[in-house]
TORGU-279433 format. One record per residue (C-alpha): residue in three letters; chain; x, y, z. Coordinates in steps of 0.001 Angstrom, whole numbers, always signed. Last residue first. Layout:
// residues N
residuo|cadena|x|y|z
ALA|A|X|Y|Z
...
//
This chain:
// residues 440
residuo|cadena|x|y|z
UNK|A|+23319|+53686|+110017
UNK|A|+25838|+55900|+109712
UNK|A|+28122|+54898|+106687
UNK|A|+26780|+57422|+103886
UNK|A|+26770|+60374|+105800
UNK|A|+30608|+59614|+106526
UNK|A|+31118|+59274|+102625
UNK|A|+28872|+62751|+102406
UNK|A|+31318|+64796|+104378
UNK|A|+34106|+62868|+102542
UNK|A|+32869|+64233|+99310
UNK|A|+31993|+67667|+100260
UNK|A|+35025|+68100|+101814
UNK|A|+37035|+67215|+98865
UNK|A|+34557|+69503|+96813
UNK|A|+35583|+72387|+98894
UNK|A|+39556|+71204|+99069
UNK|A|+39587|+71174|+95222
UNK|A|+36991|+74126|+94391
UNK|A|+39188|+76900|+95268
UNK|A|+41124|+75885|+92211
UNK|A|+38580|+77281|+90175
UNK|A|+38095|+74349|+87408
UNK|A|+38316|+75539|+83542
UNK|A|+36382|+74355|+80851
UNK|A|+38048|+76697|+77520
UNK|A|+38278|+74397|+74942
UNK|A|+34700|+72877|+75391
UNK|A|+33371|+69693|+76734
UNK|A|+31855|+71419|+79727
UNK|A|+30483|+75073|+79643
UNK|A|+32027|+78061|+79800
UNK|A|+30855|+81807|+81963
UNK|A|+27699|+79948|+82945
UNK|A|+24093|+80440|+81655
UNK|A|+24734|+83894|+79668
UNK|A|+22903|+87094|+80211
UNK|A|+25651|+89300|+81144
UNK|A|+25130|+89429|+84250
UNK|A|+25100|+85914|+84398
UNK|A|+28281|+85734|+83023
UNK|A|+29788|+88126|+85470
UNK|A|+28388|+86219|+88389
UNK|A|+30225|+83176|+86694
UNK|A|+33445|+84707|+86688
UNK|A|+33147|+86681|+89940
UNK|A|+32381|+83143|+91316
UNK|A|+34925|+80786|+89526
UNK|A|+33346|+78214|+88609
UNK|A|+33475|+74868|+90338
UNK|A|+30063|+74148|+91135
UNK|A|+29885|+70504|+92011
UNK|A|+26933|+68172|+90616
UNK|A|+26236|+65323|+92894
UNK|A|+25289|+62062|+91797
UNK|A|+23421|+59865|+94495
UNK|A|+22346|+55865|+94224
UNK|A|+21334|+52911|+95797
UNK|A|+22135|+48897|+95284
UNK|A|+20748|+46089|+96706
UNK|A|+18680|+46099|+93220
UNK|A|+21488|+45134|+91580
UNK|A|+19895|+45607|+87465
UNK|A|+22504|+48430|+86432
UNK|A|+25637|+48536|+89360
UNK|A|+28525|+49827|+88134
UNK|A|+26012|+50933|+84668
UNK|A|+24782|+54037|+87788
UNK|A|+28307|+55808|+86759
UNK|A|+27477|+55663|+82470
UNK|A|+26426|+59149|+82557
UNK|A|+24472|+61252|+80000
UNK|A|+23744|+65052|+79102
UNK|A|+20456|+65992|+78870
UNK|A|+20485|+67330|+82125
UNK|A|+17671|+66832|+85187
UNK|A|+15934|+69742|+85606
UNK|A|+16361|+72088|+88624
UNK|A|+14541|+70916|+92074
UNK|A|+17446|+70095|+94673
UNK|A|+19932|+72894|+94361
UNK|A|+22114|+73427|+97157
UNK|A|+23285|+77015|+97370
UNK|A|+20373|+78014|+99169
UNK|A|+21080|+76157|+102004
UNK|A|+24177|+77768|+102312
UNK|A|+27276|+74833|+102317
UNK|A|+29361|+74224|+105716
UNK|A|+26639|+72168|+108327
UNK|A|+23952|+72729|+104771
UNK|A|+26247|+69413|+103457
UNK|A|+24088|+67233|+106193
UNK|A|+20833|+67935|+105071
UNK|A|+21995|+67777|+101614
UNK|A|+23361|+63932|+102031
UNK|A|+20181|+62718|+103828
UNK|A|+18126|+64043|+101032
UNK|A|+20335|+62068|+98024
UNK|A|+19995|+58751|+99890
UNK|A|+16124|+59048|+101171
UNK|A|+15254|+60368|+97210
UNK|A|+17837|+57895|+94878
UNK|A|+19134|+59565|+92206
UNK|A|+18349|+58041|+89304
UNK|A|+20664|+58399|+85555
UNK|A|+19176|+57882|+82963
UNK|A|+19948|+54386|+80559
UNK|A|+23658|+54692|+79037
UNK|A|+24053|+52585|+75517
UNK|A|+27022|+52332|+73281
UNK|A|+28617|+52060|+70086
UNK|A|+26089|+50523|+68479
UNK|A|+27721|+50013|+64729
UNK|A|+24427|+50551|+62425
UNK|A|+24960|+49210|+58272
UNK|A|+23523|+51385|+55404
UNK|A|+21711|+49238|+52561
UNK|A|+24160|+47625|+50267
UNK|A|+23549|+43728|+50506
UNK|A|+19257|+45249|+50019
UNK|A|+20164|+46705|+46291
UNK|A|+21129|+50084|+46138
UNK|A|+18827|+52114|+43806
UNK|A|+19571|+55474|+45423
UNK|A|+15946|+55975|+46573
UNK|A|+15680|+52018|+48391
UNK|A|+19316|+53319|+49943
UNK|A|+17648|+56587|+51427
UNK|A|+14616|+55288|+52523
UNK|A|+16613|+52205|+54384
UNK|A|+18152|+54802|+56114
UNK|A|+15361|+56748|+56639
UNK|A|+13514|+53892|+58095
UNK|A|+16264|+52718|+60839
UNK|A|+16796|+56202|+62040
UNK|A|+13001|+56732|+63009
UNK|A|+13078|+53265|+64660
UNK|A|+16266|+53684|+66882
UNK|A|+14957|+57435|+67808
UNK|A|+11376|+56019|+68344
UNK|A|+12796|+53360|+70156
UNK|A|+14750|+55824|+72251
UNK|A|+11402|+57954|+72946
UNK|A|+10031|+54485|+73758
UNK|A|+12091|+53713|+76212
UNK|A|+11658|+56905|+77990
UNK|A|+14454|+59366|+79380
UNK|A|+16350|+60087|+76151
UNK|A|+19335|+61279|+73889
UNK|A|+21037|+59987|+71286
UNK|A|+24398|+60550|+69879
UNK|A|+25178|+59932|+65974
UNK|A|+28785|+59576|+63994
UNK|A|+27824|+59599|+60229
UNK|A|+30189|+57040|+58179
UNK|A|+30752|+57566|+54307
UNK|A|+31465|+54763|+51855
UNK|A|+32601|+54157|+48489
UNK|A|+34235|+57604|+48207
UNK|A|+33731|+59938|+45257
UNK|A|+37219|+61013|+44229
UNK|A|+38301|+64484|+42845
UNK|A|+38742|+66610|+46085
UNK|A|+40619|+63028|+47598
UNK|A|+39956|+61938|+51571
UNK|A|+36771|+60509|+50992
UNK|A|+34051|+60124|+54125
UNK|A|+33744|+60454|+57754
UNK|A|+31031|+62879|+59044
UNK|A|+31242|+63502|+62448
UNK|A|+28791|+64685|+65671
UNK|A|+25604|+64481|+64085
UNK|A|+22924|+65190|+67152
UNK|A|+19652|+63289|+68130
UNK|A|+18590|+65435|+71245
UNK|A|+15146|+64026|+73185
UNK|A|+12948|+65078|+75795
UNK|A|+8909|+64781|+75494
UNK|A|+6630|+67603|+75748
UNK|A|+6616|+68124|+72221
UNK|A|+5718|+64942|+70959
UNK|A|+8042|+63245|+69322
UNK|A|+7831|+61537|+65712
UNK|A|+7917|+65231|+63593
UNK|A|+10467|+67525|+64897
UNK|A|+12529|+65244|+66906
UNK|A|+12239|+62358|+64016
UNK|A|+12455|+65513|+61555
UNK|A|+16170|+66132|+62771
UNK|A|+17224|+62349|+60966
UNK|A|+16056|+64154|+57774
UNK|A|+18545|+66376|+57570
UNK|A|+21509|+64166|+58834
UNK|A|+20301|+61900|+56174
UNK|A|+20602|+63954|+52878
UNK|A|+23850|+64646|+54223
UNK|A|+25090|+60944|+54398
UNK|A|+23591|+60232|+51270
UNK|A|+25168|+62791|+49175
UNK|A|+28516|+61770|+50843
UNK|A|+27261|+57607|+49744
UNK|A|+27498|+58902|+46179
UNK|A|+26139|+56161|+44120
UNK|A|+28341|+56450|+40867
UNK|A|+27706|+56418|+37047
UNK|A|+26421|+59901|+36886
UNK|A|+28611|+61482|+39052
UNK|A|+31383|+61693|+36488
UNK|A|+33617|+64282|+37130
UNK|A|+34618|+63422|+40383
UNK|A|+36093|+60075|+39961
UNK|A|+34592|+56889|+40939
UNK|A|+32907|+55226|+43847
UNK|A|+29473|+53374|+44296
UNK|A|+27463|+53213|+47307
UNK|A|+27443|+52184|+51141
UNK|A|+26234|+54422|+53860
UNK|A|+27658|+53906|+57169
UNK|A|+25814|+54560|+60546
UNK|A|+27525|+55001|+63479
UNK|A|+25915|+54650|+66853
UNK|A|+26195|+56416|+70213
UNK|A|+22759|+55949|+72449
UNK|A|+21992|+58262|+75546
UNK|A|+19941|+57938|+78583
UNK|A|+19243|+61249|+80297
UNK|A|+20851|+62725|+83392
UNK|A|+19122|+63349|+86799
UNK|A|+16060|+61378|+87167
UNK|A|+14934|+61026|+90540
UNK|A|+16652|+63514|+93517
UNK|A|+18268|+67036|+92985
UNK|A|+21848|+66986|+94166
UNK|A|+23344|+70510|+92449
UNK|A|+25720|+72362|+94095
UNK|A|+26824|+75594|+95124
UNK|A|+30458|+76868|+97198
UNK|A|+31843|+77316|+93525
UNK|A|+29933|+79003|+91598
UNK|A|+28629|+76609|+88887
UNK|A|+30247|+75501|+85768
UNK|A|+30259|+71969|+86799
UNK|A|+32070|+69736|+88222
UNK|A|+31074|+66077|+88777
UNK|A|+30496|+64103|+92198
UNK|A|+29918|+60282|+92468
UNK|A|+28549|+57781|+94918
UNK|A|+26856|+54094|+95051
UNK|A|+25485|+52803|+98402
UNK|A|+24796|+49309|+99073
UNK|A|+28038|+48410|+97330
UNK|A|+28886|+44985|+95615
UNK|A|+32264|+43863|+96658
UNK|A|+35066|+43678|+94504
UNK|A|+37038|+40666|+95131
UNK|A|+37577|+39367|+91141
UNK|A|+33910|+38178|+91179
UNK|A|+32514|+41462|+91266
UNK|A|+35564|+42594|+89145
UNK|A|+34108|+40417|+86102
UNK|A|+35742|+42788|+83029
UNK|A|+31834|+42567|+81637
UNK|A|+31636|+44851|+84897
UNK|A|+34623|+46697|+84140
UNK|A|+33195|+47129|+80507
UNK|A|+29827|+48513|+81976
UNK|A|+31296|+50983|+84070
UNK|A|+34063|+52206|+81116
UNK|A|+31459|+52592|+78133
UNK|A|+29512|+55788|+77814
UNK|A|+32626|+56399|+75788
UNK|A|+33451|+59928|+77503
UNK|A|+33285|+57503|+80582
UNK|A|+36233|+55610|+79313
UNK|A|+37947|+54377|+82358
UNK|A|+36670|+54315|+85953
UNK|A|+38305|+54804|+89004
UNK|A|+37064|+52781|+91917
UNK|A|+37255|+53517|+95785
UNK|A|+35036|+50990|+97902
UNK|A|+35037|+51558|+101688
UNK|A|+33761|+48983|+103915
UNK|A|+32402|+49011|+106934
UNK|A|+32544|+51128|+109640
UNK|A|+33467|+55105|+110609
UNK|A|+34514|+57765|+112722
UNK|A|+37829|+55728|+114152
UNK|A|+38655|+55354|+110480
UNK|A|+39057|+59064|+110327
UNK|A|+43184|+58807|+109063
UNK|A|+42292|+56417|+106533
UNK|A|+38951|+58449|+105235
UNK|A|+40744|+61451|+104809
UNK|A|+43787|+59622|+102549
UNK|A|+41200|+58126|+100555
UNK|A|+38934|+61291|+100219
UNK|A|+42028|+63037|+98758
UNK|A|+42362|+60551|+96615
UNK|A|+38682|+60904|+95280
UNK|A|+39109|+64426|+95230
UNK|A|+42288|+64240|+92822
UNK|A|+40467|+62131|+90461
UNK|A|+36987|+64157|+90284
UNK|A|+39153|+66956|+89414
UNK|A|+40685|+65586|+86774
UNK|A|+37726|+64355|+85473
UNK|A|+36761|+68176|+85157
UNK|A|+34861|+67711|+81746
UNK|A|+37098|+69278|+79691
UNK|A|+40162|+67439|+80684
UNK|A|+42601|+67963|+77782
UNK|A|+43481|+66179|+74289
UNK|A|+44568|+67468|+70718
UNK|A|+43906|+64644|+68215
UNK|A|+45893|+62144|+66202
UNK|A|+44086|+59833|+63874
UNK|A|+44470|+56059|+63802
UNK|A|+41111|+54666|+64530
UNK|A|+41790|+53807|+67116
UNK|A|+42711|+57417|+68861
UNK|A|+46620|+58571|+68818
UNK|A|+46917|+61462|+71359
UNK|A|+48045|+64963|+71833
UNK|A|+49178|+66951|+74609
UNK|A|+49539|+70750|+75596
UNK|A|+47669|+70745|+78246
UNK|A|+46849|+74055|+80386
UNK|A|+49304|+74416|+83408
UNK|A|+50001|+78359|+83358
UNK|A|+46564|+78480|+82074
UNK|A|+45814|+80032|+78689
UNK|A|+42119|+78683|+78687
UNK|A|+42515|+77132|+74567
UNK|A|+42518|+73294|+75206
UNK|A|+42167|+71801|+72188
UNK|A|+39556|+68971|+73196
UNK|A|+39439|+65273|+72234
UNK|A|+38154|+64814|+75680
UNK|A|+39558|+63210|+78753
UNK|A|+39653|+60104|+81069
UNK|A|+39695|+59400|+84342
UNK|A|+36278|+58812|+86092
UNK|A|+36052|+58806|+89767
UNK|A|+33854|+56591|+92013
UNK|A|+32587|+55963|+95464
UNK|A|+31339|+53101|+96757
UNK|A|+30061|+52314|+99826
UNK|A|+29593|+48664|+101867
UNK|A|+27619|+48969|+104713
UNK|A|+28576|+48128|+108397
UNK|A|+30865|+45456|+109877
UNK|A|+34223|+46278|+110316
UNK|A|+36660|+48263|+108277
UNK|A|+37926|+47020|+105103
UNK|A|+39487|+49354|+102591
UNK|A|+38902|+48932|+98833
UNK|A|+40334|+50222|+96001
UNK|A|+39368|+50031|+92549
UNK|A|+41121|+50628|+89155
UNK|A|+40265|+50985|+85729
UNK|A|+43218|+50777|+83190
UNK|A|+42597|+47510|+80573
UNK|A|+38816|+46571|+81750
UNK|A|+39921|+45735|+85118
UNK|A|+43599|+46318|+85435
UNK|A|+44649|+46972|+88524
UNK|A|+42864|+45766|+92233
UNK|A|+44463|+47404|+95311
UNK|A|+43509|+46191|+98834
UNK|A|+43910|+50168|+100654
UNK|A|+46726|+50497|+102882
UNK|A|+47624|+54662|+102190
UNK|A|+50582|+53668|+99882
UNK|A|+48598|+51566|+97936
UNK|A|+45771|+53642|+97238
UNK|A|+48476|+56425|+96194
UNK|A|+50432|+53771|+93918
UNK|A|+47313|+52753|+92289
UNK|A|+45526|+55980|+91451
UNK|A|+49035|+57339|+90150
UNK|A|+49241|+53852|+87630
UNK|A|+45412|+54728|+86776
UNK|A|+46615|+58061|+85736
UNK|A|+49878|+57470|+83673
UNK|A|+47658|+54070|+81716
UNK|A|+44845|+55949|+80936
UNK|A|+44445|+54569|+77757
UNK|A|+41307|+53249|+77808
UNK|A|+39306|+56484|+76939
UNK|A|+41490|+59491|+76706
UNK|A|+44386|+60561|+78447
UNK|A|+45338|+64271|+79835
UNK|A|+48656|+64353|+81325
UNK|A|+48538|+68518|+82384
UNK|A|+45955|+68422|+84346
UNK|A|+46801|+65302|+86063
UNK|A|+49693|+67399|+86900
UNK|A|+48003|+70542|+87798
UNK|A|+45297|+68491|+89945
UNK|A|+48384|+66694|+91601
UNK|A|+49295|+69811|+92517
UNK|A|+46112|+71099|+93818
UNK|A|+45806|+68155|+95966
UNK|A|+49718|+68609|+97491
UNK|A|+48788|+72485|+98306
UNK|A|+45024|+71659|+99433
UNK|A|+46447|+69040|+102238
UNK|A|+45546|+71208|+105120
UNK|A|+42445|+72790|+103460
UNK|A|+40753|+69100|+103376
UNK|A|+42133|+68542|+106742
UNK|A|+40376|+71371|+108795
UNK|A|+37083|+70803|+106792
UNK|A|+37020|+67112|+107972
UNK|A|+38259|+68047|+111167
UNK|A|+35547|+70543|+111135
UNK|A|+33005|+68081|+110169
UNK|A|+34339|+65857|+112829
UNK|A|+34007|+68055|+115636
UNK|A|+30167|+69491|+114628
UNK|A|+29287|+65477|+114605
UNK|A|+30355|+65208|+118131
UNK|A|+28918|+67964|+119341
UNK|A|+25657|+67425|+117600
UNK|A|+25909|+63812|+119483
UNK|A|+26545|+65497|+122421
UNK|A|+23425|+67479|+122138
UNK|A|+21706|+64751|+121598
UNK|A|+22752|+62748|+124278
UNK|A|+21898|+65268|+126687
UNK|A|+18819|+65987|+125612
UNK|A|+17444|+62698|+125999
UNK|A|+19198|+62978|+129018
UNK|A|+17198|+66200|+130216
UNK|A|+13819|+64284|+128675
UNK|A|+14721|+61060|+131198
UNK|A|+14911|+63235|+134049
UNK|A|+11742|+65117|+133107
UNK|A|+9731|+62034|+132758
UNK|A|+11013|+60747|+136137
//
């Protein structure tokens, strides 16, 4: 009897691992099948860049496709983002997102399709724009996923949750579509929560470590406030440009000086904005900050340190307590957490197609920032995994290496490129990890 029931055990299993080896080369089978029309629309959404908000072309592309495929369509929430959501019995409810936007980037890669565009910003000034940061990547494997998932729904139940997100670059578009209200416009709250990002790895690795994965980060402007006049005649002015610099330097000694060693942080200047005359000493000058963190009280520290010199700096200039530098909070990102069970379960089924050695589980978490886990900040219902995509090209990045360099570019730079070989991978990759995601 105990032998009978051990051959069915086995049995089942191995028709389960039958089963599961079928779909995940149907899954690989129609990823590859649909690479020409995906890496089109890459080259197109390429080529259309829009930055934060204004992603009007894309989110109206994102619409029409979900549309077209039978997916509930929701437009609109927080000016452009977009969610989709297919219903599909009773099981969990998971979400997967894309971000949109771009950078204020020149793109300088020479591609046959590199962007050419430029953009008006807010505050009036027109900047070269492309996607250096792969979100166009992201948006073309999250409609290939929808199409995928539609024509597998016999593989799967519950509820599928597509939602492109505006203004990431912002560190603002997931917490603006909450403020937006979508929970209580229809979306439903997900018990799993999913992204993928390139990144200037080989394409065919990864990177889906679990814990902390990205840092928290803080955008502020400061503005100094003093007294204009002409050039030649310092003396009866409060130059707020001399300010401004004298603070930059001294903001570097809160890393140097208020953190111990062994704790992460970055506090970088990103813009000065002041004057616009050689002869004219402005009233004002603005310094654009970004802060970095895993702790609250490194950011306090941060928050704290930049306080005091500012004050320091207008008590020294003789500026009376009406004039003492004013802090715009841009925004605020706490670290991204990958959640252990979740992000596990996903790499052990990824190593069917992906070498095991090509998924990375134990590197550092970046100090770069994401706003993806604000969808669902404080829902405790709610877990979490971020996968980082390679999507270098291989001889390109083994060259760098050789070479002594980390990656042959790096994001947010003129020259980001995406291997097209990367588009069906990370499309399979994605769905692969949706399915994961809905077994119970």
């Amino acid at each position: 009897m105990k032998n009978k029931v051990l051959f069915l055990l086995s049995v089942l299993i191995l028709g389960f691992s039958s089963l599961q080896a079928q779909i995940s080369k149907q899954v690989k089978q129609m990823a590859y099948a649909d690479s020409l029309r995906l890496v089109n629309m890459y080259k197109d959404l390429h080529q259309n860049p829009e930055l934060g908000f204004m992603e009007v072309r894309t989110s109206g592309i994102i619409a029409k496709e979900l549309k077209a495929l039978g997916f509930e369509v929701i437009t609109g929430i927080a000016k452009t983002g977009v969610v989709g959501i297919l219903k599909n019995g009773e099981g969990p409810i998971v979400m997967y997102r894309a971000d949109m936007d771009c950078n204020s980037v020149k793109e300088i890669t020479g591609l046959p399709y590199a962007s050419t565009k430029s953009m008006k910003k807010d505050d009036g000034t027109v900047v070269p724009v492309m996607h250096a940061c792969g979100h166009d990547a992201h948006v073309t494997w999250l409609l290939g996923a929808a199409k995928i998932m539609v024509t597998l729904k016999n593989q799967w139940k519950g509820t599928l949750v597509l939602l492109a997100q505006p203004a990431e670059e912002l560190l603002a578009g997931a917490q603006a579509m909450v403020n937006d209200k979508m929970y209580e416009k229809g979306v439903p709250v997900p018990d799993y929560l999913f992204a993928m990002h390139t990144w200037p790895l080989a394409v065919g690795s990864i990177i889906n470590g679990i814990g902390e994965r990205a840092a928290g980060s803080d955008q502020l402007d400061v503005t100094f406030y003093g007294v204009g006049g002409h050039g030649s005649t310092p003396e009866v002015t409060k130059d707020p440009i001399v300010m401004a610099c004298n603070a930059v330097m001294q903001y570097q000694t809160i890393i140097s000086r208020n953190i111990a060693a062994q704790d992460a942080a970055v506090l970088t200047v990103g813009a000065i904005h002041a004057g616009v005359d050689n002869n004219v000493i402005p009233a004002s000058a603005v310094v654009k900050l970004n802060l970095r963190w895993f702790t609250e009280k490194t950011r306090n520290t941060l928050l704290e340190g930049i306080k005091r010199i500012n004050e320091g700096i207008a008590i020294s200039n003789g500026l009376s307590k009406e004039n003492y530098p004013t802090t715009l909070m841009k925004s605020n990102v706490f670290p991204q957490v990958n959640d252990a069970p979740l992000s596990n379960k996903i790499n052990n089924v990824l190593t069917s197609f992906l070498v095991p050695e090509k998924i990375f589980t134990n590197t550092l978490p970046i100090m770069g920032s994401e706003d993806f886990n604000h969808l669902v900040l404080g829902n405790n219902k709610t877990v979490c995994d971020y996968i980082f995509v390679g999507t270098a090209n291989p001889d390109a990045y083994a060259k760098a290496v050789q070479d002594g360099k980390r990656a042959p570019y790096f994001n947010h730079n003129g020259n980001y490129q995406v291997d097209l070989a990367s588009i069906p991978l990370g499309l399979q990759i994605g769905v692969t990890a949706l399915l994961e995601m809905f077994k119970k």
